[in-house]
N, C-alpha and C positions, 0 to 999 in steps of 0.2 A: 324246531320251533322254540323261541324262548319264551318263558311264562311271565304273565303279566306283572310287574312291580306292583304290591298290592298298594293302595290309596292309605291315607291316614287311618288309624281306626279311633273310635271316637273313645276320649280320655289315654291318649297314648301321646299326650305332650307336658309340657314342664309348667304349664298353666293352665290354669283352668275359666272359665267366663264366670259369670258372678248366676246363671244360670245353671249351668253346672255344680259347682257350689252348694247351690238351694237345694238340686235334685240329689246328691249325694250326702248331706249334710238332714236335709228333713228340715232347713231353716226358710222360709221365707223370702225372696229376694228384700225385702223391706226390711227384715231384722238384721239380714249382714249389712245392708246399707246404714240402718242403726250404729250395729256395730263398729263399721269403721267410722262415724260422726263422733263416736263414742271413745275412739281413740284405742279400740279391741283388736282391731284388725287392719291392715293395709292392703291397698293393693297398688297397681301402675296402671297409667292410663296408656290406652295405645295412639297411635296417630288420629285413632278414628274417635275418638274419646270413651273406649268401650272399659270399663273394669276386666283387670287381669290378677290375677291370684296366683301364689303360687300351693302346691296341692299340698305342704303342710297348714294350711288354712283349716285344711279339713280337722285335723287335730285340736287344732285353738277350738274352732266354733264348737264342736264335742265338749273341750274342755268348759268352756261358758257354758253351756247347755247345761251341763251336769253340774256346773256350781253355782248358777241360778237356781238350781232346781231343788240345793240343800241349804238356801239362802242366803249366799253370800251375795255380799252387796258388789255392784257393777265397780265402785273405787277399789275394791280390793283385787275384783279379778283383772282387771287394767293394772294393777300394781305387779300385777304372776307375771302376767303376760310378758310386762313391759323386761321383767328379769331374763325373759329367754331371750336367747342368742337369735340376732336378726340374718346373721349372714349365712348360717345353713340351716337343716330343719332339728329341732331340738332330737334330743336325744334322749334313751329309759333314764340315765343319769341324771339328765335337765328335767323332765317331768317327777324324778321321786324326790328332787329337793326342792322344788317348789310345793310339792304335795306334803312334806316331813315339815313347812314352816307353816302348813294348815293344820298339823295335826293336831295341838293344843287345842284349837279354835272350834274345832270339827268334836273332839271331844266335848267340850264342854255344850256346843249343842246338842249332842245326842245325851249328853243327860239332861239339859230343858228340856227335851223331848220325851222323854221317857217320863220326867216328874208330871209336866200336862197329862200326858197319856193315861199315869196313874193318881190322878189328881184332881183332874177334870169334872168330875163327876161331885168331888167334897169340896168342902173351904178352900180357897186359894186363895184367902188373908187380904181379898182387895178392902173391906171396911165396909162392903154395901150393907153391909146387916139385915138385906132382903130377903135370906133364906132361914128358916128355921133353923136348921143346922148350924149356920153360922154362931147362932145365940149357944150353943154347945160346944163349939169348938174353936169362937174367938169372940168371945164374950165381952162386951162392951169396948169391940174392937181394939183388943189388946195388941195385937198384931201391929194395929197403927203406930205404934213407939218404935216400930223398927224401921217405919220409911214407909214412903206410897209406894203403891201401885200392890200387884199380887204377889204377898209375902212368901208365900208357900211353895208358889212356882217359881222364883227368880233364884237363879244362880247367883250366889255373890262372887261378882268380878271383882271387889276390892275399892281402895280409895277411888270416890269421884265416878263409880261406875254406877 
């Protein structure tokens, strides 16, 4: 008796549906649709007009995922992206140099982060002069000479920033 050829098993091919996708990713079919409008993601259409992916996608949308989520803006993560290699799926090499030209960036947010966090609470040099404290700690909005916005929490980025 020969045994039966087993059938497909499901997620055992070189594409994935944009369904698929969603349920393995945690995205939305509506946000990878996003995404690729957005120029983040590609896919191929089949004869039937269905979205076809292939399963390093999963990687990209993780990647978006996690770098929306420490605020980089959508033109910058379209710029990563756009630097990975299209004709196979990136590689630990292709992800730690695209991640090594964030790292500046990355730093200097997590000290914004840290100064709100430890800041928040006192003067942060916007000028409103609404809080008592303020009159203690940037009296007659001294802070003002240095530029608008929240003196105390901004990073200086340098000229023009």
């Amino acid at each position: 008796m020969v045994a039966p050829t087993p059938g497909p098993v499901a997620g055992d091919h070189d594409e994935l549906t944009v369904g698929e996708v969603a349920a393995r990713s945690g995205v939305a079919v509506s946000a990878l649709h996003f995404y690729e409008r957005e120029g983040l993601l590609t896919s191929r259409r089949t004869s039937g007009n269905q979205r076809r992916y292939r399963r390093d996608v999963l990687r990209r949308v993780a990647f978006i995922r996690v770098s929306q989520r420490v605020g980089i803006p959508l033109a910058a993560i379209r710029e990563a992206l756009a630097s990975l290699p299209d004709d196979r799926t990136p590689t630990a090499r292709d992800w730690y140099a695209l991640s090594a030209a964030w790292r500046e960036d990355l730093d200097a947010r997590i000290e914004q982060m840290q100064r709100l966090r430890d800041h928040l609470t006192d003067c942060i040099g916007c000028g409103c002069l609404s809080l008592r404290r303020c009159r203690l700690t940037n009296p007659d909005d001294a802070l003002g000479a240095e530029g608008p916005g929240p003196r105390r929490l901004l990073v200086d980025d340098g000229p023009g920033e």
